[in-house]
C-alpha positions in Angstrom: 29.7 10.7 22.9 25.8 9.7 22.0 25.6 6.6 20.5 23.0 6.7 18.1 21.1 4.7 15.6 21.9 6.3 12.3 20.2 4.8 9.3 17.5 2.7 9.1 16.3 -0.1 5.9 13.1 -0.9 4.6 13.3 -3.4 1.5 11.0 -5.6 -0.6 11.5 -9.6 0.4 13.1 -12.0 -1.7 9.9 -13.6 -2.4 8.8 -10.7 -4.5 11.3 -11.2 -7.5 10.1 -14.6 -7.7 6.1 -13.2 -8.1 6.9 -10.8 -10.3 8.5 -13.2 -12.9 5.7 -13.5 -14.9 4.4 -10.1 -15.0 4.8 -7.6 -17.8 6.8 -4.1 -17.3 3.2 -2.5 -18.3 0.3 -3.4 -17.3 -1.9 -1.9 -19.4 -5.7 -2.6 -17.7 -6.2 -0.7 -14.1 -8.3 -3.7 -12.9 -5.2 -6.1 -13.9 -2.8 -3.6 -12.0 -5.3 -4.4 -9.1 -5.2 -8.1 -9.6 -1.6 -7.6 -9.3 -1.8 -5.9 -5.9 -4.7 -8.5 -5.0 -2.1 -11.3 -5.3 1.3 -9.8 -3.5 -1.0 -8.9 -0.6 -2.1 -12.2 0.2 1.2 -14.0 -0.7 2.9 -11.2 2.2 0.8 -12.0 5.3 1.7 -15.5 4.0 5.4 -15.1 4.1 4.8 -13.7 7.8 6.5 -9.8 6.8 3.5 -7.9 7.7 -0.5 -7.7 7.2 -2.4 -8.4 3.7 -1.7 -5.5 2.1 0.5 -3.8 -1.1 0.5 -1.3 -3.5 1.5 -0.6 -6.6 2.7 2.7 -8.1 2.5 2.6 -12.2 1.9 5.1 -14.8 -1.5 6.1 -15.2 -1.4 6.5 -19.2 0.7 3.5 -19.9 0.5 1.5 -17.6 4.0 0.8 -16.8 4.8 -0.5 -13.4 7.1 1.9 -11.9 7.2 0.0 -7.8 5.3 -2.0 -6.1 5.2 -2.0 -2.1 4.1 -4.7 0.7 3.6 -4.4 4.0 6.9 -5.3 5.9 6.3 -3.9 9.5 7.1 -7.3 11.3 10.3 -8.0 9.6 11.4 -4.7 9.3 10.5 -3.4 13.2 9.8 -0.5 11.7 6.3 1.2 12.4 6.0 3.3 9.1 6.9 0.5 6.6 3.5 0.1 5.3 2.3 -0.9 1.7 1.7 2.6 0.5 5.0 3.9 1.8 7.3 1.5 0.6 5.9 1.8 -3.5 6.2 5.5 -2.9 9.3 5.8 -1.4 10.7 3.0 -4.3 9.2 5.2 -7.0 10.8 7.9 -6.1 14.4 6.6 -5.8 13.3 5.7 -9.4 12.5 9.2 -10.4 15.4 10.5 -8.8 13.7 12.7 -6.5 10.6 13.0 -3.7 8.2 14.8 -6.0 6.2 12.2 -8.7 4.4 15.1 -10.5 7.0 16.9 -11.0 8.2 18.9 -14.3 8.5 16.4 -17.2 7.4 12.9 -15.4 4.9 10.9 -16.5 1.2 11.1 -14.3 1.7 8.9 -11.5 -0.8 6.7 -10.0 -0.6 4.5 -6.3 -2.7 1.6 -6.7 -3.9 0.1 -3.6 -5.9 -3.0 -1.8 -8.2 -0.7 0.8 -8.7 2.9 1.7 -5.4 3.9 3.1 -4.7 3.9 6.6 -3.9 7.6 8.4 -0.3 7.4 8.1 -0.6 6.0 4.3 -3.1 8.8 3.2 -0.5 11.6 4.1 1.7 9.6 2.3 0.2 9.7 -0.5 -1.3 13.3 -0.4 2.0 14.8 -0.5 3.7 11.9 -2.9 3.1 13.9 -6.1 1.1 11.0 -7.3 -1.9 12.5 -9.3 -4.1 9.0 -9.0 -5.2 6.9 -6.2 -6.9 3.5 -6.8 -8.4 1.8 -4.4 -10.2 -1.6 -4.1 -12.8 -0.3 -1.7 -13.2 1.8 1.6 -15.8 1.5 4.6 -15.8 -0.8 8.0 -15.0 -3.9 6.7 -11.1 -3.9 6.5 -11.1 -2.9 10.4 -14.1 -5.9 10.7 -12.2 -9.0 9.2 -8.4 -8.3 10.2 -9.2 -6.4 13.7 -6.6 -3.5 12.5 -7.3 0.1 13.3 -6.6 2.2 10.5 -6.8 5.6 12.2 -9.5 8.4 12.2 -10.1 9.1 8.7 -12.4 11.9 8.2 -15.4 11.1 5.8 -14.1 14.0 3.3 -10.8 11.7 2.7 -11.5 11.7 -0.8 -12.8 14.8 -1.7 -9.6 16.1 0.1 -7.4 14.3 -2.0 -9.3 15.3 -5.3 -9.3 18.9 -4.0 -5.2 18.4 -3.9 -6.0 17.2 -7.8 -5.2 13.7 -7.2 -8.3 11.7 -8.4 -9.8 8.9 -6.3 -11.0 6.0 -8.4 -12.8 3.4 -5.5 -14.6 0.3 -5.6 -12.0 -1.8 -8.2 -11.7 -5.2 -7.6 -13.7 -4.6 -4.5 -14.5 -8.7 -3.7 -11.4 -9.6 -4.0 -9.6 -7.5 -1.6 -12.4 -8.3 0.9 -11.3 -12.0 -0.1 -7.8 -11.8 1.0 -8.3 -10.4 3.8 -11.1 -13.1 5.1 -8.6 -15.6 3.8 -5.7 -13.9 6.0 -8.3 -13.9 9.4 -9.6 -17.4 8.6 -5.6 -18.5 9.0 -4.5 -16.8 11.5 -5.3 -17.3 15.3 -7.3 -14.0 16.8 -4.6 -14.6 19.4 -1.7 -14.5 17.2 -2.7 -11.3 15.2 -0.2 -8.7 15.4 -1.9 -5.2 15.3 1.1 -3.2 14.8 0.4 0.1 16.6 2.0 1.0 19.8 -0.8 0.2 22.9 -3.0 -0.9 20.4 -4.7 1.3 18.8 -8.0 2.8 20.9 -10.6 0.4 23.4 
């Protein structure tokens, strides 16, 4: 008989209950939602369970935080455990199913420290979410940290607004640039971990 691997588990770390203490269920201000991702993406490369990112998925009207995701790649060994896909998936357990636009749910929004990544911006495309909020896009993310985020076409956003999910850039943009410059400044070139198989392209 074939002995396989049958479940995997991808979980927020301990550390998050503890950051989250002080913060509201709703979250009324979309630049204090970002200050919120801001701040669990630099305490996660800290903790050492993946790269400086998070997201946050909340409801764009209200403002009520519905997940929030970090990146746990290192401590999960698990390639696809990104920021983005973590708040989704967690959002969706909480609205008891994989679509978050769907018949009688609130407008979704995934609120996020950088342009996602290739794997993240499926994610999100076919999430349901009908917002994506991003701190900025461009080189620099790929610049400071040395990750390769894939080959994102130039029309990213004008595909996802063509999908209906609008693309609100350029919130908070400093400050994500900060955290990660903070995250390359402390960590060795030798010691960081670019987490795609052969490393990404020459």
């Amino acid at each position: 008989m074939i002995e396989l691997v049958k479940e995997f588990r991808v979980a927020l770390p301990a550390w998050i209950d503890d950051e989250l203490a002080d913060v509201p269920a709703v979250v009324p201000d979309r630049e204090d939602r970002m200050r919120l991702v801001h701040r669990l993406a630099d305490r996660n490369w800290r903790e050492g369970d993946g790269g400086p990112f998070a997201a946050v998925v909340a409801e764009q009207d209200t403002g009520r935080i519905v997940s929030v995701g970090v990146n746990v790649v290192l401590t999960t060994g698990v390639s696809s455990a990104h920021a983005e896909v973590v708040a989704l998936g967690l959002a969706q357990r909480a609205a008891g199913g994989w679509d978050l636009g769907g018949d009688g749910l609130p407008t979704h929004e995934l609120v996020v420290n950088w342009r996602p990544c290739v794997q993240c911006y499926g994610a999100a495309m076919w999430s349901g979410v009908r917002g994506l909020v991003v701190a900025g896009e461009g080189p620099e993310l790929e610049e400071i940290t040395t990750f390769d985020e894939g080959p994102l076409g130039d029309d990213w956003a004008e595909q996802f607004e063509a999908r209906g999910i609008k693309v609100v850039s350029d919130v908070l943009r400093d400050e994500a640039l900060a955290v990660f410059r903070a995250y390359r400044e402390a960590v060795d070139a030798d010691d960081i971990v670019v987490y795609i198989a052969r490393g990404g392209i020459d």
